[in-house]
C-alpha positions as CSV (number, residue, x, y, z in Angstrom):
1,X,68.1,81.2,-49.7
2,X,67.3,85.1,-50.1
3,X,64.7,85.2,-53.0
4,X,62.9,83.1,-55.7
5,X,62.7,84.9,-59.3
6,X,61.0,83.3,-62.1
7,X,61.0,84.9,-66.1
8,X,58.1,83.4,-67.4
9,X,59.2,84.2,-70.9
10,X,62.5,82.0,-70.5
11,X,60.9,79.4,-68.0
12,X,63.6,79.4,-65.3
13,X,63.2,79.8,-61.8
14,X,66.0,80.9,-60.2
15,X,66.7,80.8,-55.8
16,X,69.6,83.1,-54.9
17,X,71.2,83.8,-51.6
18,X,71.4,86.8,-50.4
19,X,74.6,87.4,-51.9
20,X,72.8,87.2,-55.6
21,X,74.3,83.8,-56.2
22,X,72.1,81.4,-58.1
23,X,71.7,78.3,-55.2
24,X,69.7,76.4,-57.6
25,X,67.4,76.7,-60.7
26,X,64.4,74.9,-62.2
27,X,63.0,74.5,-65.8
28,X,58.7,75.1,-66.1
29,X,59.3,72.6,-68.5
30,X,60.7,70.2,-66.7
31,X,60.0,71.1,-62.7
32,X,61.6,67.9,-60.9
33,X,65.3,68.3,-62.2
34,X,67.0,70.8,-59.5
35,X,69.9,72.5,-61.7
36,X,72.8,73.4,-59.3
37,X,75.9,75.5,-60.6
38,X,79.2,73.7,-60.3
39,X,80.8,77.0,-58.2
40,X,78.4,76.3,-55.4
41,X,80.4,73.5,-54.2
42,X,83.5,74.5,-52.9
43,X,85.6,71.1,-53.6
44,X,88.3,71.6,-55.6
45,X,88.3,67.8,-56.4
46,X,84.6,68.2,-58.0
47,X,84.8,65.9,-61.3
48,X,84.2,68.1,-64.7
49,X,81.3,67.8,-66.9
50,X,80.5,64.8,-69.3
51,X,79.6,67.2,-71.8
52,X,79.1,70.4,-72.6
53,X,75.3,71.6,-73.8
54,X,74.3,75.2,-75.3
55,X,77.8,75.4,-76.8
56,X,76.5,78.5,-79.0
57,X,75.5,80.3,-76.0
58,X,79.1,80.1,-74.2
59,X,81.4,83.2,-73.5
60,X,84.1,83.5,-75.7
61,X,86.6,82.9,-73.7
62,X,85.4,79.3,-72.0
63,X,87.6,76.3,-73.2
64,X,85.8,72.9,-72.9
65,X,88.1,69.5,-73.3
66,X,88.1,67.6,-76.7
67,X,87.0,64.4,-74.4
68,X,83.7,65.4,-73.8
69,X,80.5,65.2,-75.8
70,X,80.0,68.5,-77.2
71,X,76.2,70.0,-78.4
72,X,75.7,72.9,-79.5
């Protein structure tokens, strides 16, 4: 890891490599979950998400499977 940021108005702490990837983030409101983004494992056979959360904050063009639980 290259660098630790933290937004105090959002809460998130963010480690990146030196690259600028996010390696792993953490919630002030909840410090002892470790958030890691799925495209930081490079295994092709990594199993997709139970279900999808913040579904009003996704891109437009992300399609999520009917099979999952779905929040918005």
């Amino acid at each position: 890891m290259e660098t630790t940021d933290h937004n105090p108005a959002t809460g998130v702490r963010r480690a990146r490599c030196s690259c600028g990837a996010t390696v792993y983030l953490q919630l002030d409101s909840e410090p002892a979950p470790i958030g890691v983004p799925v495209g930081a494992f490079a295994d092709p056979e990594f199993p997709g998400p139970p279900a999808s959360i913040h579904e009003s904050h996704r891109h437009h063009w992300v399609t999520l499977p009917d099979d999952i639980g779905h929040l918005p």
